[in-house]
RODO-2510 file (C-alpha; in nm, 4 decimals, decimal comma):
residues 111
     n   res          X          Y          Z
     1     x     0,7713    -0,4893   -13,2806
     2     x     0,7335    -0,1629   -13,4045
     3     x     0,4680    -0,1353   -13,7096
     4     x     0,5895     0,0750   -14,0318
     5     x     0,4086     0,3672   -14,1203
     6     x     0,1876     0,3882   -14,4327
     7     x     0,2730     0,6174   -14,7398
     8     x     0,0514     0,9046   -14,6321
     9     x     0,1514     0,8748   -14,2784
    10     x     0,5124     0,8849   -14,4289
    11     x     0,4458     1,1621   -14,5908
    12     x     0,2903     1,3655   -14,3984
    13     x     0,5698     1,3275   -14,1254
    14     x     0,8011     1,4507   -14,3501
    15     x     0,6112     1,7737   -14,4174
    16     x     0,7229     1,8427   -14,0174
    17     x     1,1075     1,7114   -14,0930
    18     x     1,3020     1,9940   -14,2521
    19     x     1,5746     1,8554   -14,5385
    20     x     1,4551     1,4669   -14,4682
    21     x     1,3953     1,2914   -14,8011
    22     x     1,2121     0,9338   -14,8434
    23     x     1,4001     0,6464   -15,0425
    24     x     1,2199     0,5331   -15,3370
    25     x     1,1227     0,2349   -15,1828
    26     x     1,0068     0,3705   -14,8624
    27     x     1,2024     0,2189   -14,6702
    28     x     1,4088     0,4829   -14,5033
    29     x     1,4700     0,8156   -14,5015
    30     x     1,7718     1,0246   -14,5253
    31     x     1,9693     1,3207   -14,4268
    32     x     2,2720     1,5001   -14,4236
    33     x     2,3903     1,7425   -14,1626
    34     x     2,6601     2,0037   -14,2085
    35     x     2,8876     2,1374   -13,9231
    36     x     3,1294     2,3929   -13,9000
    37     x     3,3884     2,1574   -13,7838
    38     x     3,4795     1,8172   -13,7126
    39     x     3,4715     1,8690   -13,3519
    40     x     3,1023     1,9521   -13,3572
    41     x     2,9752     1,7147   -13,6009
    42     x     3,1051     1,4971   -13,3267
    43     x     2,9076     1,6444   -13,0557
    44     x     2,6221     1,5994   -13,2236
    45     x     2,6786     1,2382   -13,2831
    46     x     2,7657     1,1781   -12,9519
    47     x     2,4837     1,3793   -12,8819
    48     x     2,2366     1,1617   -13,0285
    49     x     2,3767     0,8606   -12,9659
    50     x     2,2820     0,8592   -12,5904
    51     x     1,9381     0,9407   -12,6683
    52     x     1,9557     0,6521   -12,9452
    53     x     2,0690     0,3832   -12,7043
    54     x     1,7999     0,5213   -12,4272
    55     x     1,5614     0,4714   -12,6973
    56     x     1,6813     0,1153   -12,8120
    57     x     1,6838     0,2177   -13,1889
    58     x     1,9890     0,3724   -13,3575
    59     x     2,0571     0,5080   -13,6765
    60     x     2,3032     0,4557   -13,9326
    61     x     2,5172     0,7491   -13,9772
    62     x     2,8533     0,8584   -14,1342
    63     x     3,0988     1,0969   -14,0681
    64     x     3,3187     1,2756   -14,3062
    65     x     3,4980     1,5791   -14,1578
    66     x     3,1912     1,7768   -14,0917
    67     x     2,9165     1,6256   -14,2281
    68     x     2,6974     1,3312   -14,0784
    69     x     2,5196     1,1640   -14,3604
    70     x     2,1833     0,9604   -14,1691
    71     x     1,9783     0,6798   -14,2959
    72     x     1,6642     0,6008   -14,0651
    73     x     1,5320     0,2727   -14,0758
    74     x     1,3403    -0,0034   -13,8528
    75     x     1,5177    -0,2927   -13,9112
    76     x     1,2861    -0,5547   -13,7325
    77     x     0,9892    -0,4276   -13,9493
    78     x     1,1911    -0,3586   -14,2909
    79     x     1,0643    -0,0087   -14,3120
    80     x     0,9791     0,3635   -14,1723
    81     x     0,7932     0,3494   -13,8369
    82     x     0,7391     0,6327   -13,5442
    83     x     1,0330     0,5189   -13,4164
    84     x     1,1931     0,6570   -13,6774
    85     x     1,0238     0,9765   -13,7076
    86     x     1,0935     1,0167   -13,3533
    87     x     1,4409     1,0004   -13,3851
    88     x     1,4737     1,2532   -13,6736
    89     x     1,2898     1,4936   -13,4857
    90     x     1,5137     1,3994   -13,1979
    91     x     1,8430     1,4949   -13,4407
    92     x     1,7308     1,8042   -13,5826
    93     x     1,5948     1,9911   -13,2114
    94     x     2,0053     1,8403   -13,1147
    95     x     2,1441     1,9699   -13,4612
    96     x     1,9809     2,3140   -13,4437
    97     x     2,1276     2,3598   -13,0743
    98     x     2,4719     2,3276   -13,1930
    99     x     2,4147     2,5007   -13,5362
   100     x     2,2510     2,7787   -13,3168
   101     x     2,3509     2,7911   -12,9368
   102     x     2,1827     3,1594   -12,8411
   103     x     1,9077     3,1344   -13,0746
   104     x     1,5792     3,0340   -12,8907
   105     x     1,3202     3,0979   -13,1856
   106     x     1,3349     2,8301   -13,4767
   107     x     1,0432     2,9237   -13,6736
   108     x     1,2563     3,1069   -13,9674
   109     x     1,5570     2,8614   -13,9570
   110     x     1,6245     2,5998   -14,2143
   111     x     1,9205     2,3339   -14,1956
***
């Protein structure tokens, strides 16, 4: 089972997550991705959902037009664990190559 991470660890993987916020309990952390269409808010779901079952932990997501609201928790462990952080990372390198297709440096962009 997959062990949750402590506040500071927690923390300071969220330094490295742009636009990720921590519930006030800690036990999850959230996001919310904006598209320019339905069509590619879709792509990116579908996306991430391959690399979600690969991985054997999946998030829980909404879709509204184009947004995809995300909520990241570990379920067997009742919390925030690499697993986790892993996946975000995961989502934002998938939602900055369809926010960006023919941009190849990242370092200025925020989303």
């Amino acid at each position: 089972m997959a062990k949750n991470l402590c506040s500071t660890d927690r923390h300071n993987a969220l330094k490295n997550l742009s636009g990720w916020k921590e519930a006030e309990d800690g036990k999850s952390l959230t996001k919310t991705y904006t598209f320019s269409s339905f069509p590619q808010a879709f792509a990116f779901m579908t996306h991430v959902a391959l690399y979600a079952e690969k991985e054997n932990h999946h998030p829980e997501w909404t879709n509204v037009y184009n947004k995809v609201h995300v909520i990241l928790t570990t379920h067997a462990s009742g919390g925030v664990s690499a697993k986790d952080i892993a996946l975000a990372l995961q989502m934002d390198e998938a939602a900055f190559a369809f926010l960006n297709p023919c941009t190849l440096d990242q370092s200025d962009l925020v989303f």
